[in-house]
C-alpha positions in Angstrom: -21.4 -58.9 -43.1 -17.8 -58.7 -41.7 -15.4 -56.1 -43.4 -12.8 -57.4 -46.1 -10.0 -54.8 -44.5 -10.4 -55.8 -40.7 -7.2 -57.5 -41.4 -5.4 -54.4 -42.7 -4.1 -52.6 -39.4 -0.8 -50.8 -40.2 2.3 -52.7 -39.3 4.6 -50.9 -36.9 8.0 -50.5 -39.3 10.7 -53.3 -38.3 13.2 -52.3 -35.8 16.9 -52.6 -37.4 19.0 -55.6 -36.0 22.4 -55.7 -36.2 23.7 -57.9 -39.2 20.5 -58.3 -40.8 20.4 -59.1 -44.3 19.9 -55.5 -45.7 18.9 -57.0 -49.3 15.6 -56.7 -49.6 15.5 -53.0 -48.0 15.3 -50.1 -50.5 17.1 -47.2 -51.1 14.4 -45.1 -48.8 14.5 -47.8 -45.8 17.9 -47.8 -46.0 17.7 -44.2 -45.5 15.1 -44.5 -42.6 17.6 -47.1 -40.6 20.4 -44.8 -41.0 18.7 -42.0 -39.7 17.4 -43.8 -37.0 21.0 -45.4 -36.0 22.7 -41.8 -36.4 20.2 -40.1 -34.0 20.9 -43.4 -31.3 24.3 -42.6 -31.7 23.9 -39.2 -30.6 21.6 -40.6 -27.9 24.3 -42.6 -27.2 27.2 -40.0 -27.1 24.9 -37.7 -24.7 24.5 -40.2 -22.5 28.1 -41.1 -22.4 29.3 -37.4 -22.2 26.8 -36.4 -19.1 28.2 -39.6 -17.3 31.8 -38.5 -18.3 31.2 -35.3 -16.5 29.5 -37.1 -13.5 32.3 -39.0 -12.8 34.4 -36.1 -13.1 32.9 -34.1 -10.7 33.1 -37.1 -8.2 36.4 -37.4 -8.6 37.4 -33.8 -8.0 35.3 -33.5 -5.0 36.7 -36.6 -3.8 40.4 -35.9 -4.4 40.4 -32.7 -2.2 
């Protein structure tokens, strides 16, 4: 006899695109997407900031 919940693997959670319709989201997955935006934003700055400083550092040692 085959089992009835086979079917019932967990779903990985959607990943958040950009002008989705946000209607049918609640309150807490709201909450879960902005969370997750904010800390790529910081991933974002960091990444930003530590090239930023590369190019700096280029530029002053090729300036002379």
């Amino acid at each position: 006899m085959s089992d009835p919940f086979a079917d019932e693997k967990p779903r990985p959670k959607p990943v958040h695109e950009i002008g989705q319709d946000l209607s049918l989201l609640s309150v807490g997955e709201l909450d879960e997407r902005i969370a997750l935006l904010k800390g790529e934003i910081e991933r974002l700055e960091a990444a930003r900031a530590a090239k930023a400083a590369s190019r700096e550092a280029a530029n002053a040692f090729f300036k002379r």
